[in-house]
Steps between C-alpha positions, in 0.01 A plus 500: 500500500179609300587453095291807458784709680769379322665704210485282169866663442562377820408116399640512202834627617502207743375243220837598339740459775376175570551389133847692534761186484671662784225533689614241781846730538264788536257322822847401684607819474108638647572245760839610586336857547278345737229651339607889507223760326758688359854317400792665418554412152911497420749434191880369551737222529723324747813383440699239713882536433810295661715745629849251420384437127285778374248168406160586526318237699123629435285757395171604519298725339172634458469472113375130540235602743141567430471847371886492508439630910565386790237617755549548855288586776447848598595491878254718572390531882152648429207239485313745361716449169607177498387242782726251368854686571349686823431139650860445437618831657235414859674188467840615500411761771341209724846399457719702618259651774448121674896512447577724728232410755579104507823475341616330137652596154760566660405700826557270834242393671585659858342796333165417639657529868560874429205789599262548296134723430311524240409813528211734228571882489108664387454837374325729613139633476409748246136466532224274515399207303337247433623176691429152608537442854473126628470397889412216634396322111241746452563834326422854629346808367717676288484858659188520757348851486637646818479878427191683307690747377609517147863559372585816390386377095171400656528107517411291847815307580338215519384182332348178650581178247637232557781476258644173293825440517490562087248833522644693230381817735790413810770734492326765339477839744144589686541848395756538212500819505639496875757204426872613507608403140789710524612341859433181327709472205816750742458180730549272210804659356682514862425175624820389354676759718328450765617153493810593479454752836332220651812261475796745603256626799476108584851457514572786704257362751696179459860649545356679821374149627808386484725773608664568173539809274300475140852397356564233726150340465639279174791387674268340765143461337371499102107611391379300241155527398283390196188702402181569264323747408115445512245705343177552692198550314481898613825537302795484741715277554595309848867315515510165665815430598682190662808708739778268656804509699848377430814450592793773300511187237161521423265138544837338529572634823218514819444878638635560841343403859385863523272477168233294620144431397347705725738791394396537152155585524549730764712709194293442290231645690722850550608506144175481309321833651877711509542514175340758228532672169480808432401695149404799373287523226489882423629819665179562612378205634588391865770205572347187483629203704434165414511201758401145508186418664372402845449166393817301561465111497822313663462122474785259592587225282512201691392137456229531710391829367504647169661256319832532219259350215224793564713757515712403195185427318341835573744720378572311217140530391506835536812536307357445222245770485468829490211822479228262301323445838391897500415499128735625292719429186820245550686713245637877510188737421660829315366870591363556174262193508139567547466334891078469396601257210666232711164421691649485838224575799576914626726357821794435281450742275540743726781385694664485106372861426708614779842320457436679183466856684764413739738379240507851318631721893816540467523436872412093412741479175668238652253252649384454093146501570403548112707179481337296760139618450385115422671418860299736668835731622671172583853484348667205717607164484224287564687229610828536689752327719785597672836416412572236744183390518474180264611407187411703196253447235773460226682290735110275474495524176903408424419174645167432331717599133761234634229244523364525198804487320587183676185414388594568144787319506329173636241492263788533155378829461851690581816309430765403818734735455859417582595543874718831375263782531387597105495874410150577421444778226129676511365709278167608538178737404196588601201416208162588687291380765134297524327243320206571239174462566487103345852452667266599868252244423756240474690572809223570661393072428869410535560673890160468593398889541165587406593880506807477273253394216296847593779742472492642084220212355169688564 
């Protein structure tokens, strides 16, 4: 890092903490974080109390630590925020995704016997843009002029590049003018319902396969899916989703002789195009109804095929991002803010300018679109399972807590309790988040992140 960019508060801030005596206490604890941007600063004590004597075996508290906090990582699943706790969340999700594909933590391994697709729901068009189209290793004209005639704004649909993949200019509309902002950013706030359609229209499909009423199906056969939400750089998202078939006890149990491979795609296939939304936006306006799009890629997950570690890999990745891609804010952006001020490119600033108009018809109360201007409409999960899929993440993350404790008691750092369970008495409070500008440069040198030094020092 240039000295020239660094704040001399900055340095001189970090000159003291490493002259702080405690400043050893205060790295573990950076460590411990794993090297999170913003940790969650907090103030309390722990006691550890025998329940037959009313003895207390240990306590701990935060007035001996640096600062007199202990800080803890955010958790955050944004990289965009901190990279440190989203490559813990990808992780986690890599998890329990492979989990229910392969089998472990708990989930049997006959699981990977059962059907199952990975299958990617699109949206649909709302007008040209620009794109990068590869076949055969070499990449295609963007949009080849193919009619003279100019839209009804004047502009030639048209343009003849050759697009990067990291052209700042792909996703943004030929003629914006023409582009369906308000079909966009509907599409975004139903895709969650949709979903939902989606799923109860595959299960009737299901329960018809198999000659059983809706309300029989979970007696026979169980759904369980795992999907992401994926922004594309146009501003809508796309949900990849892994869809498989069990048995009525979930990945315990195998589905019956009628649910077979060859069945499931064939639903999915009827399922995806049936289902719509409609909404209103004013009395005056017509109906609109929203579907997915044409595109529908179904892709079985098989060793020979698309493998468990892909798939588990790819939607993990893309659980941990969000709108960035099309260039906006990672943080809710309020009506009253000037939208000129936050220099993003006129794409996303008009998709943002009309969650904004949307938000304020009483028709769209509901769908919060003031709320979830930053999303782009969006208001879902990004990352969801069913419940019988896998494990949970809490279950992932009980487990990891359990390690490191017996971690902490291996290394002298917690006392062996007695084999009777103690009664553990918590009290704590929340003192702040972040580090200081010199307390960035120093984690930044302890975890090995270049950016973390950036963030506050200029």
């Amino acid at each position: 890092m240039p000295a020239s960019t660094i704040n001399p508060h900055a340095i001189a801030a970090m000159v003291a903490r490493l002259d702080d005596p405690s400043y050893d206490r205060w790295a573990a604890q950076i460590r411990r974080t794993g090297g999170c941007r913003q940790p969650i600063n907090m103030r309390g004590t722990v006691l550890h109390i025998d329940p037959a004597t009313g003895r207390r075996l240990h306590t701990y508290t935060t007035h001996t630590e640096p600062g007199g906090v202990l800080r803890l990582p955010c958790k955050t699943r944004r990289a965009s925020r901190c990279p440190a706790c989203a490559k813990t969340y990808r992780a986690d999700t890599y998890q329990l995704i492979r989990a229910g594909l392969t089998g472990g933590k708990g989930v049997p391994a006959s699981v990977s016997e059962h059907p199952c697709l990975f299958v990617t729901l699109t949206a649909p068009s709302f007008g040209p843009v620009h794109t990068r189209r590869e076949q055969g290793g070499k990449v295609s004209l963007c949009h080849p002029r193919r009619d003279a005639s100019p839209c009804p704004h004047g502009r030639v649909i048209s343009c003849t590049a050759r697009h990067t993949a990291d052209d700042p200019q792909l996703g943004e509309p030929l003629c914006p003018d023409c582009y369906d902002y308000t079909g966009s950013v509907l599409f975004n706030a139903s895709a969650s319902l949709l979903w939902a359609r989606f799923a109860d229209a595959l299960r009737r499909r299901l329960a018809t396969a198999g000659g059983l009423s809706l309300r029989e199906l979970p007696g026979h056969l169980v759904l369980s899916f795992a999907k992401v939400a994926e922004y594309q750089r146009r501003g809508v998202v796309h949900l990849h989703a892994v869809i498989r078939l069990d048995g009525p006890n979930g990945p315990t149990s195998p589905p019956p002789a009628w649910a077979t491979t060859d069945l499931l795609p064939t639903a999915v296939q009827g399922a995806a195009p049936a289902v719509s939304v409609r909404i209103s936006t004013t009395q005056d306006e017509p109906v609109r109804i929203l579907r997915w799009g044409r595109q529908l890629n179904i892709r079985p997950i098989t060793a020979g095929g698309l493998s468990e570690q892909s798939v588990a890999a790819y939607i993990a990745k893309y659980a941990t991002q969000a709108a960035e891609c099309v260039g906006t804010l990672d943080r809710p952006i309020r009506p009253l803010e000037n939208l000129d001020a936050l220099g993003l490119r006129d794409h996303p600033c008009r998709l943002i300018a009309e969650c904004f108009r949307l938000g304020a018809l009483p028709r769209l109360a509901e769908l919060r679109l003031t709320h979830w201007a930053h999303m782009l409409g969006y208001r879902g999960h990004f990352s969801t399972r069913s419940r019988r899929y896998s494990l949970t993440l809490g279950r992932l993350r009980t487990i990891r807590i359990d390690y490191a404790r017996q971690r902490e008691i291996t290394t002298g750092r917690l006392p062996i309790l007695p084999e009777d369970e103690p009664v553990t008495v918590a009290r704590w409070a929340y003192a702040g988040h972040g580090l200081t500008p010199g307390e960035q440069l120093l984690a930044a040198a302890l975890v090995g992140d270049p950016g973390l030094g950036l963030d506050g020092a200029r």
